[in-house]
PyMOL Python script that loads the backbone (N, CA, C, O; Angstrom):
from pymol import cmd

cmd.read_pdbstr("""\
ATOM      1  N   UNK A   1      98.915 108.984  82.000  1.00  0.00           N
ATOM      2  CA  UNK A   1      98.478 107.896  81.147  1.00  0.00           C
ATOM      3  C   UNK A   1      97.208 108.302  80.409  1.00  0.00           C
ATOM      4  O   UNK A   1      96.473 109.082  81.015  1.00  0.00           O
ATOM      5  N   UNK A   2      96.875 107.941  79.327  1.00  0.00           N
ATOM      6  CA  UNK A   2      95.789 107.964  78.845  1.00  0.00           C
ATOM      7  C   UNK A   2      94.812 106.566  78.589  1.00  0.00           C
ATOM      8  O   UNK A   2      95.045 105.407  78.246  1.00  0.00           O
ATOM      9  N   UNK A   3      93.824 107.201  78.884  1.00  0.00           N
ATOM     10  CA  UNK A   3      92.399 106.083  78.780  1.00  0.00           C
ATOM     11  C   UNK A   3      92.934 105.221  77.613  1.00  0.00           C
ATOM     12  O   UNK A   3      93.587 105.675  76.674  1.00  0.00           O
ATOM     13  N   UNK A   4      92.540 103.755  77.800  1.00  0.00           N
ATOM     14  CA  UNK A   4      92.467 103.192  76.461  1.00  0.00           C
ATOM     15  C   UNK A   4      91.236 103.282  75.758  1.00  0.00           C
ATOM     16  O   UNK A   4      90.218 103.151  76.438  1.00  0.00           O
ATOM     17  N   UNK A   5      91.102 103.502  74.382  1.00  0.00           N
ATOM     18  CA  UNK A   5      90.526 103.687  73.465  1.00  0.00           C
ATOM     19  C   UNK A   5      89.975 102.201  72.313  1.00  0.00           C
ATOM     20  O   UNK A   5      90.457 101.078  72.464  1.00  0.00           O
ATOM     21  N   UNK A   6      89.117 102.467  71.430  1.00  0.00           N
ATOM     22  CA  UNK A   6      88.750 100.997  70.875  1.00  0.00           C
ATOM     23  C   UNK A   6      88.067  99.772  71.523  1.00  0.00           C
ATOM     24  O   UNK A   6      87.571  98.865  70.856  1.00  0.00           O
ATOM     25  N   UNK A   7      88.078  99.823  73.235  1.00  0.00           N
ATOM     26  CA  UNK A   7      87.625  98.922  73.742  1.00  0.00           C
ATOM     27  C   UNK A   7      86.031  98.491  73.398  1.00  0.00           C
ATOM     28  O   UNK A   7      85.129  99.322  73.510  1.00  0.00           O
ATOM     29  N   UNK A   8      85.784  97.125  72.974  1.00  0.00           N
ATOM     30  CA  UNK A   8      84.637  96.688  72.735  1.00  0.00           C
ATOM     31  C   UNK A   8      84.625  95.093  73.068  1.00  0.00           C
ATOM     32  O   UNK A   8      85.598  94.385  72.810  1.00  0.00           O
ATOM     33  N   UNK A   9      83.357  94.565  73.703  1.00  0.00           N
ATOM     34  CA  UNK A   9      83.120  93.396  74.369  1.00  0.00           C
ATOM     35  C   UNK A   9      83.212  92.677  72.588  1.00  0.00           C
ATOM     36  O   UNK A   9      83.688  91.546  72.491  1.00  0.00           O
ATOM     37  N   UNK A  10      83.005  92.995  72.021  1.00  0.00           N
ATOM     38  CA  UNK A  10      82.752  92.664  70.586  1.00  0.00           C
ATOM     39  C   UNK A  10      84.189  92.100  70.207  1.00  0.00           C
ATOM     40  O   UNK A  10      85.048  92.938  69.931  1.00  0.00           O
ATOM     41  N   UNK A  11      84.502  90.843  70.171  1.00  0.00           N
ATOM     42  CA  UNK A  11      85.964  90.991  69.716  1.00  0.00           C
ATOM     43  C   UNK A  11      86.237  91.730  68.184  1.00  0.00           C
ATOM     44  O   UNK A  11      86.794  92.816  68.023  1.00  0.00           O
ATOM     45  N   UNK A  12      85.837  91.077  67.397  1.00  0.00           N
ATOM     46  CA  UNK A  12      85.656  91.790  65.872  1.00  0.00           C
ATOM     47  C   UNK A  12      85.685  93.093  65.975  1.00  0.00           C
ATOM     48  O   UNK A  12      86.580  93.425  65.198  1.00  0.00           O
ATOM     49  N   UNK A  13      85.264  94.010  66.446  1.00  0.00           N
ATOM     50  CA  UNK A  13      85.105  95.236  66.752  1.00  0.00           C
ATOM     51  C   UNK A  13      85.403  95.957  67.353  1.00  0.00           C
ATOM     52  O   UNK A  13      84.890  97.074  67.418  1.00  0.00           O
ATOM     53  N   UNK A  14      86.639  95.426  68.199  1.00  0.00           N
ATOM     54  CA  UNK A  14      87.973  95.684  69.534  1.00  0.00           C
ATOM     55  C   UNK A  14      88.704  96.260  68.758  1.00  0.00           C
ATOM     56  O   UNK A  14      88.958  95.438  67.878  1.00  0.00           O
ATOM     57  N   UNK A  15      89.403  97.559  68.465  1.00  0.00           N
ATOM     58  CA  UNK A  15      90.680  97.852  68.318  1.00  0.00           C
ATOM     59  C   UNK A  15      91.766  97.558  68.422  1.00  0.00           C
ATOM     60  O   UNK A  15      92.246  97.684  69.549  1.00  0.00           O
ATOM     61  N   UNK A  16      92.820  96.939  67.108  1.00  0.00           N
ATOM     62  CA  UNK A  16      94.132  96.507  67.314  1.00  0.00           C
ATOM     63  C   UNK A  16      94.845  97.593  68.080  1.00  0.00           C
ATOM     64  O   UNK A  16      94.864  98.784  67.771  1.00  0.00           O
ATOM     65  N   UNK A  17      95.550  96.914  69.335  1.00  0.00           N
ATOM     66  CA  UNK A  17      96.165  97.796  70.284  1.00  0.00           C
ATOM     67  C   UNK A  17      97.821  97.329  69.592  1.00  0.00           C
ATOM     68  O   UNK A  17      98.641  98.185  69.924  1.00  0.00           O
ATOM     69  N   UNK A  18      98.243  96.578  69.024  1.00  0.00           N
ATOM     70  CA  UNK A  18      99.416  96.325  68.618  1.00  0.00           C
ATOM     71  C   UNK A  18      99.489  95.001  68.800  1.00  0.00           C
ATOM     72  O   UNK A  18      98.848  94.529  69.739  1.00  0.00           O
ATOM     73  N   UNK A  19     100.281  94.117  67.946  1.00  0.00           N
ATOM     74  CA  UNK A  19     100.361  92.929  67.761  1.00  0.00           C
ATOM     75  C   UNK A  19      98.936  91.875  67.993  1.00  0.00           C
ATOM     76  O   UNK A  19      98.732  90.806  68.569  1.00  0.00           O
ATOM     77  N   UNK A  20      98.183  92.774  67.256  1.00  0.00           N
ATOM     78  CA  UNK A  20      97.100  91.578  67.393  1.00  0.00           C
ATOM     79  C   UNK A  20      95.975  91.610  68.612  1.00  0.00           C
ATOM     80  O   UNK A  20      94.861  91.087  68.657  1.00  0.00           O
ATOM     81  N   UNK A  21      96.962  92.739  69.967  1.00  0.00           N
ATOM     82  CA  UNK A  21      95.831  92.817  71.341  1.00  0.00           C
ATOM     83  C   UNK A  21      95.437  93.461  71.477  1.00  0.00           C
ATOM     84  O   UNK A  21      96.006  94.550  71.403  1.00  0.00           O
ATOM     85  N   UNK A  22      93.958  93.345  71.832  1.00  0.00           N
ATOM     86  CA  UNK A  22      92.988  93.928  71.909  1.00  0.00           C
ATOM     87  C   UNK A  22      92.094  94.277  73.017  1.00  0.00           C
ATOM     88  O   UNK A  22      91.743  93.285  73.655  1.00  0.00           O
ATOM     89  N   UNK A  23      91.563  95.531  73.489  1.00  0.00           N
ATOM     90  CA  UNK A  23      91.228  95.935  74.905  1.00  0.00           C
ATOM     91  C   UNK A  23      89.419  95.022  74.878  1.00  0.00           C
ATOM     92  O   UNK A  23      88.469  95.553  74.303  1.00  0.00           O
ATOM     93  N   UNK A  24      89.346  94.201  75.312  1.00  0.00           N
ATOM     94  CA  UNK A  24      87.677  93.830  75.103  1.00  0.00           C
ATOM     95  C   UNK A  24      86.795  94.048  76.499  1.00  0.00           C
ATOM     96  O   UNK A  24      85.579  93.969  76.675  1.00  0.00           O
ATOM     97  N   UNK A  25      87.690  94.299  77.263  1.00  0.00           N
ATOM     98  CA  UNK A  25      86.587  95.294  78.756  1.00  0.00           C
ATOM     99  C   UNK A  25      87.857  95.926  79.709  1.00  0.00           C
ATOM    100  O   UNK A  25      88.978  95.482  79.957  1.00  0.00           O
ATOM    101  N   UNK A  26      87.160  97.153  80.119  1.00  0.00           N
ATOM    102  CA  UNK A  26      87.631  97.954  80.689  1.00  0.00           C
ATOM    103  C   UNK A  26      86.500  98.774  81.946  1.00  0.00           C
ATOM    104  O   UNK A  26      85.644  99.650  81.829  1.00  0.00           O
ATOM    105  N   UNK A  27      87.076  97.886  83.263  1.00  0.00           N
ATOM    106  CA  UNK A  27      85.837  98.339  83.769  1.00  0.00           C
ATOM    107  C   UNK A  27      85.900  98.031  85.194  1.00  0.00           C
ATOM    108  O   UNK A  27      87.049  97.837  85.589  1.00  0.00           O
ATOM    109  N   UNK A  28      84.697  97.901  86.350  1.00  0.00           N
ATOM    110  CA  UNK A  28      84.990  97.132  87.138  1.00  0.00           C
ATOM    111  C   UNK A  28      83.612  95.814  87.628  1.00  0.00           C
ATOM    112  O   UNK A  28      82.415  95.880  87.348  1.00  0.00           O
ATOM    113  N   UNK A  29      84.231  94.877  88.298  1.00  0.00           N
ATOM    114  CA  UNK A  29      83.308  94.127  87.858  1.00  0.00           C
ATOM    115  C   UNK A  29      84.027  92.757  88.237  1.00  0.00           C
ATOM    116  O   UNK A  29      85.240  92.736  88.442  1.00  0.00           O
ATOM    117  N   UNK A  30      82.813  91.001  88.370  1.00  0.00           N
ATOM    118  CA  UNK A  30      83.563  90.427  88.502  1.00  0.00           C
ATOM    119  C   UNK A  30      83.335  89.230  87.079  1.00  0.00           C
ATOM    120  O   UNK A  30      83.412  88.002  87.053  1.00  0.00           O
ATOM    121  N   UNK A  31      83.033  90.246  85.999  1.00  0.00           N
ATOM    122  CA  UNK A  31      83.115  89.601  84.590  1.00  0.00           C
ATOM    123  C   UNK A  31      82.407  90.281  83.772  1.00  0.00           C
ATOM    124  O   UNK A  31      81.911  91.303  84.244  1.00  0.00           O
ATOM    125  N   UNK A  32      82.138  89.982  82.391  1.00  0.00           N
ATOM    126  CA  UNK A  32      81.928  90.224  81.339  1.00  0.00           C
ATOM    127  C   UNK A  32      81.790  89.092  80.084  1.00  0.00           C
ATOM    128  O   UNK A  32      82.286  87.965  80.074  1.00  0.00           O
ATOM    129  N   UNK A  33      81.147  89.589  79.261  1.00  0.00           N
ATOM    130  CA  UNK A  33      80.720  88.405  78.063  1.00  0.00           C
ATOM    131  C   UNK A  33      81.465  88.753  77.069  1.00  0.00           C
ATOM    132  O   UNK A  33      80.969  89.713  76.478  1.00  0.00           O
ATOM    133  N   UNK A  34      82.431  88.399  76.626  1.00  0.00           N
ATOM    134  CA  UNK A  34      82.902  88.242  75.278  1.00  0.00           C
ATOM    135  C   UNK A  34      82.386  87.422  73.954  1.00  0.00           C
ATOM    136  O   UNK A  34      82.253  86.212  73.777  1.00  0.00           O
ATOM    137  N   UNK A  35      82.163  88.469  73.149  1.00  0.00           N
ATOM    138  CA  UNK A  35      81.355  88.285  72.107  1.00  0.00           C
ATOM    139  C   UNK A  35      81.820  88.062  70.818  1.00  0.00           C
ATOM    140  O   UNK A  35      82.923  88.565  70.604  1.00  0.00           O
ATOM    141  N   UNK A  36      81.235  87.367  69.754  1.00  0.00           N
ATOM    142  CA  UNK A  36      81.898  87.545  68.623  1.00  0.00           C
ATOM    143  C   UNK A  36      83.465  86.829  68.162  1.00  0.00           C
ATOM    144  O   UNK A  36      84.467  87.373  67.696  1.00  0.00           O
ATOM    145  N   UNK A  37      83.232  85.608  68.457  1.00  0.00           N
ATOM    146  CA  UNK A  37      84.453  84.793  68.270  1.00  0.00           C
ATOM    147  C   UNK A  37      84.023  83.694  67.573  1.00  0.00           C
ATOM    148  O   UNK A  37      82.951  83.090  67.517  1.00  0.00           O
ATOM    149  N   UNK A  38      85.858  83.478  66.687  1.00  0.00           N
ATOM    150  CA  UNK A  38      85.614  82.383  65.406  1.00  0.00           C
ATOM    151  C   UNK A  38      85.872  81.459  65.752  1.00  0.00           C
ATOM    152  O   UNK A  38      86.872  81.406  66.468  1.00  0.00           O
ATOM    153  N   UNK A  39      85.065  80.087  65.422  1.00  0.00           N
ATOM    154  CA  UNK A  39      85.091  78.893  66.150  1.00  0.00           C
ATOM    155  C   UNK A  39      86.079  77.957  65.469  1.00  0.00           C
ATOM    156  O   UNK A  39      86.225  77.771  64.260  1.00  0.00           O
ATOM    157  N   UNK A  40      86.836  77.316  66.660  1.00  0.00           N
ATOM    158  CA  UNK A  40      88.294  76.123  66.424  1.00  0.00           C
ATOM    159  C   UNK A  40      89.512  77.538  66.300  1.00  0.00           C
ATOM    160  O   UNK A  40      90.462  77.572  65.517  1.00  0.00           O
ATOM    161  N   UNK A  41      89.268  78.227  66.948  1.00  0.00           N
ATOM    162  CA  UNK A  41      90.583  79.215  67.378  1.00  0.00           C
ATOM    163  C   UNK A  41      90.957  79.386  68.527  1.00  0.00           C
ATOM    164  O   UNK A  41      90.072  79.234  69.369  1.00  0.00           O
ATOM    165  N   UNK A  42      91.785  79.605  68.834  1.00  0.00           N
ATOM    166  CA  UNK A  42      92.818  79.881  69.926  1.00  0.00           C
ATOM    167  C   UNK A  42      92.645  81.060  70.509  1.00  0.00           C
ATOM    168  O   UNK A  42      93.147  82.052  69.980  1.00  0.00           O
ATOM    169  N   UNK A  43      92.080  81.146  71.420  1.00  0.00           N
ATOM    170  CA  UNK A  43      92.107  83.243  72.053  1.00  0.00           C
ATOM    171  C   UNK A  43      92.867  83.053  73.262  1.00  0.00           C
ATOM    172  O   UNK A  43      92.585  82.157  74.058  1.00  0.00           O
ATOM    173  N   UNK A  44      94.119  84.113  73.483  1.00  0.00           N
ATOM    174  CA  UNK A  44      95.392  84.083  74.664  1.00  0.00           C
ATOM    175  C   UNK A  44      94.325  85.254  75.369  1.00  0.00           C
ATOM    176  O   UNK A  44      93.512  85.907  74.715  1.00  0.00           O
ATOM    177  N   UNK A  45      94.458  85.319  76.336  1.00  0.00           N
ATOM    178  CA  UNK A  45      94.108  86.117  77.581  1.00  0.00           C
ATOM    179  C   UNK A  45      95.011  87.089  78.427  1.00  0.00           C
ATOM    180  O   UNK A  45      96.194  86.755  78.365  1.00  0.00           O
ATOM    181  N   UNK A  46      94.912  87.554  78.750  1.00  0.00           N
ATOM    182  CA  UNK A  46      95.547  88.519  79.916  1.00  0.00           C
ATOM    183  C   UNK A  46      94.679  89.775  80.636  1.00  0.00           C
ATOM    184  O   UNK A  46      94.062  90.630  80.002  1.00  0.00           O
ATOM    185  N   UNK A  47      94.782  89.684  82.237  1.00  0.00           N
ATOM    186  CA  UNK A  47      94.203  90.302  82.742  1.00  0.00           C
ATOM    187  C   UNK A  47      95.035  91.849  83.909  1.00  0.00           C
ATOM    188  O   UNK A  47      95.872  91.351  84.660  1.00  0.00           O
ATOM    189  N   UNK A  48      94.978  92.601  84.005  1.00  0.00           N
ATOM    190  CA  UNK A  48      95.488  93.914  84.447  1.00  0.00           C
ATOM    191  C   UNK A  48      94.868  94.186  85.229  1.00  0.00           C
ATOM    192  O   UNK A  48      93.675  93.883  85.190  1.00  0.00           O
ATOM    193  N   UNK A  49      95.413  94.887  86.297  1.00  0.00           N
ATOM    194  CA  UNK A  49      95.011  95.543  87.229  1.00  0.00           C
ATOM    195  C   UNK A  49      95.025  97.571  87.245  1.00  0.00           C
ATOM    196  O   UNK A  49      96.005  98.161  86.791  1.00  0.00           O
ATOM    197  N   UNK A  50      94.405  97.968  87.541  1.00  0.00           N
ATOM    198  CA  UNK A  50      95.089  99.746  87.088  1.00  0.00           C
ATOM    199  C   UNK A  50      93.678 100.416  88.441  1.00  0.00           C
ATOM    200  O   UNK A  50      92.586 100.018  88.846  1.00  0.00           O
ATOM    201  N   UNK A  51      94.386 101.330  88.636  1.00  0.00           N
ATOM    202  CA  UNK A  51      93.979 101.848  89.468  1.00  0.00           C
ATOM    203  C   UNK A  51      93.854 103.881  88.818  1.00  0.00           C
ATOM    204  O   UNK A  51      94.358 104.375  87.809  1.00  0.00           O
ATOM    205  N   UNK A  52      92.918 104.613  90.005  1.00  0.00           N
ATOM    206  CA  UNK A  52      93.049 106.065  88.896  1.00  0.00           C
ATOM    207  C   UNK A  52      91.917 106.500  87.887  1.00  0.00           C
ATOM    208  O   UNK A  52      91.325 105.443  87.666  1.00  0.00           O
ATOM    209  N   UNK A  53      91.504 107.169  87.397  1.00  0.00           N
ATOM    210  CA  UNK A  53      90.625 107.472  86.267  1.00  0.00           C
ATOM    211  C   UNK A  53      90.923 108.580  85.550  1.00  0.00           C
ATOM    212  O   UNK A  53      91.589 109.523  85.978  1.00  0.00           O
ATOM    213  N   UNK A  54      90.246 108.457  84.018  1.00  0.00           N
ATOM    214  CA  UNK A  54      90.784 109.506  83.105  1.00  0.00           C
ATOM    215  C   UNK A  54      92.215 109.627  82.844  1.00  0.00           C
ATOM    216  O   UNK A  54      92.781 108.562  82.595  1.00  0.00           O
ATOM    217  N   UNK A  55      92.939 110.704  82.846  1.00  0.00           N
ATOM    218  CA  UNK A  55      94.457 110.356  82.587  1.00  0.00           C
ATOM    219  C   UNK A  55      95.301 110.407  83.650  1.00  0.00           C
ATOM    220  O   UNK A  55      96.485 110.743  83.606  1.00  0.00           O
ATOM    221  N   UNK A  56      94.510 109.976  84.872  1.00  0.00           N
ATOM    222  CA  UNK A  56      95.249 109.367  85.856  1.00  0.00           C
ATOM    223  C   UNK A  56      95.721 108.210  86.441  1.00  0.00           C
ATOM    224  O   UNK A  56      96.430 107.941  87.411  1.00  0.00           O
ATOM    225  N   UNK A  57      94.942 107.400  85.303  1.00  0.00           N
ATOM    226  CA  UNK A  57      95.088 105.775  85.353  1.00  0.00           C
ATOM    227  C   UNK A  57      96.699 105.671  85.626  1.00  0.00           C
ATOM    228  O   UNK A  57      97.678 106.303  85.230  1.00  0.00           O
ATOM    229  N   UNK A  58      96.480 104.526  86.525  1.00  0.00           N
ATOM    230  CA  UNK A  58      98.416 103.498  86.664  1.00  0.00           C
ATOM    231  C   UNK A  58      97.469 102.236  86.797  1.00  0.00           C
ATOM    232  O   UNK A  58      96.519 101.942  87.522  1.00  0.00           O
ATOM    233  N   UNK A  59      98.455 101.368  85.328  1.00  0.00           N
ATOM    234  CA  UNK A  59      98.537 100.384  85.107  1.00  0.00           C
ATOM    235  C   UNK A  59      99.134  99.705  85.668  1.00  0.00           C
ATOM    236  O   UNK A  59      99.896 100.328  86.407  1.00  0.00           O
ATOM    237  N   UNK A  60      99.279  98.190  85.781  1.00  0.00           N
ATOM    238  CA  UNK A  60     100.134  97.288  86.900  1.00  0.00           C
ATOM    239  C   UNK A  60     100.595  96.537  85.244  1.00  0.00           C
ATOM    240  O   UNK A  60      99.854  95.826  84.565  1.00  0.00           O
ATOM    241  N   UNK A  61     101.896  96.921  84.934  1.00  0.00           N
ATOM    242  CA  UNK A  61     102.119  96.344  83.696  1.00  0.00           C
ATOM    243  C   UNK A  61     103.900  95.139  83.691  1.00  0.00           C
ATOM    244  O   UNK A  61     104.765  94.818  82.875  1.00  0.00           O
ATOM    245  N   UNK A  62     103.555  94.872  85.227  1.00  0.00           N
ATOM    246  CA  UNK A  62     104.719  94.359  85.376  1.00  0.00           C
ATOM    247  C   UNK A  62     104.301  92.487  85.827  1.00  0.00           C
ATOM    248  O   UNK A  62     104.942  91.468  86.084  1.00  0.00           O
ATOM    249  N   UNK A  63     103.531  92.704  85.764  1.00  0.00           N
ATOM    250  CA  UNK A  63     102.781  91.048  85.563  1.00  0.00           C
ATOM    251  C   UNK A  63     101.201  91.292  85.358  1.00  0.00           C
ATOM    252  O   UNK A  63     100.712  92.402  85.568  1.00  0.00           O
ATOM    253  N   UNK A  64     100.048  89.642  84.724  1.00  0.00           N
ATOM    254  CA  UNK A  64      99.305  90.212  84.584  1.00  0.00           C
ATOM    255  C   UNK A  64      98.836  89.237  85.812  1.00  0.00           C
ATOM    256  O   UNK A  64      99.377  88.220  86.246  1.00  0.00           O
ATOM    257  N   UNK A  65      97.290  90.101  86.337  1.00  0.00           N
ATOM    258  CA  UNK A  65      96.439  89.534  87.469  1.00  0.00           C
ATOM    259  C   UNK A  65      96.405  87.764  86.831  1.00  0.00           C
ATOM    260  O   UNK A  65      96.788  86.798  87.492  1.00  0.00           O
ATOM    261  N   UNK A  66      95.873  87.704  85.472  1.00  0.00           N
ATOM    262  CA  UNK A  66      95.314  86.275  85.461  1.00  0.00           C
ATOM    263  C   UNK A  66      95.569  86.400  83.784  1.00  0.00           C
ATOM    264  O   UNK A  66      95.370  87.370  83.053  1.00  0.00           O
ATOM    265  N   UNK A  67      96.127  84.939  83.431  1.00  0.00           N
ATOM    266  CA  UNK A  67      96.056  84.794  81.864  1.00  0.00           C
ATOM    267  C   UNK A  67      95.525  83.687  81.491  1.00  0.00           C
ATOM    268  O   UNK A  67      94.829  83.015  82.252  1.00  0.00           O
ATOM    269  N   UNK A  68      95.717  83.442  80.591  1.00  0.00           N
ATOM    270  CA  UNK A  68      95.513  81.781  79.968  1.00  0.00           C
ATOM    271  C   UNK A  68      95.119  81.798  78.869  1.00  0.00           C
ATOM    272  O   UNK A  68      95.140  82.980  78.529  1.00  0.00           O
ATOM    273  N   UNK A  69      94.589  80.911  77.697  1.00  0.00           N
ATOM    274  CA  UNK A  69      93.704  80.347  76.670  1.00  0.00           C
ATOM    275  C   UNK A  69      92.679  79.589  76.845  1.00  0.00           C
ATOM    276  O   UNK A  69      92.331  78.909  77.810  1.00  0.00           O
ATOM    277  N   UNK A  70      92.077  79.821  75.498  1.00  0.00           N
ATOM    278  CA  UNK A  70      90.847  78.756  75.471  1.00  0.00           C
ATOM    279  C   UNK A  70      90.843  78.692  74.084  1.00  0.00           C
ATOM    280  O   UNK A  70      91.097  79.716  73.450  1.00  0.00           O
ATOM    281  N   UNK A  71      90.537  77.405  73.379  1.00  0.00           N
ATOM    282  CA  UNK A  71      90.169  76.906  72.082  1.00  0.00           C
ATOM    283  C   UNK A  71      88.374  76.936  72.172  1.00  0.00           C
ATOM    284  O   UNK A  71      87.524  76.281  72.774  1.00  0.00           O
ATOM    285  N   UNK A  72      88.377  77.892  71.370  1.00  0.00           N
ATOM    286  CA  UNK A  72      86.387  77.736  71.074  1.00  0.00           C
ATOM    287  C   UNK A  72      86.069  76.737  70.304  1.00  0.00           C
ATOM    288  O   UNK A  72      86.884  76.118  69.620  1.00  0.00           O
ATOM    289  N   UNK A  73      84.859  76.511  70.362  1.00  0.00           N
ATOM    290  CA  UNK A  73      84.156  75.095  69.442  1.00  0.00           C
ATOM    291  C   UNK A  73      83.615  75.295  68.247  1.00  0.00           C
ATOM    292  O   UNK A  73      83.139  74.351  67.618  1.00  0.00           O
TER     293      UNK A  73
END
""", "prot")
cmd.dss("prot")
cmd.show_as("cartoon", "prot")
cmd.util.cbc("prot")
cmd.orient("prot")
């Protein structure tokens, strides 16, 4: 596997990974600040699990840990 690339807490500044998704942390940890979002929009979520480093990463791409939305203000 290879590392994902483009990742930035910055949404604006996240790399389109395809259809619109975007890597905004990659890490470990029990959160992060997401930054840079347009207000009265819709942001979908999804969270992964992966285990490994460098191009030894395995992804868990067969469900995600945690998803959901939120409408910003």
């Amino acid at each position: 596997a290879v590392p994902p690339s483009g990742v930035n807490s910055d949404f604006s500044a996240a790399v389109d990974q395809g259809n619109g998704s975007k890597i905004c942390y990659d890490g470990t940890g029990g959160g992060f600040l997401l930054r840079i979002l347009q207000p009265s929009t819709t942001y979908y979520f999804k969270v992964y699990e992966y285990n490994g480093t460098g191009t030894g990463v395995n992804y868990l791409t067969t469900g995600a840990v945690l998803s959901g939305y939120q409408l910003t203000q």
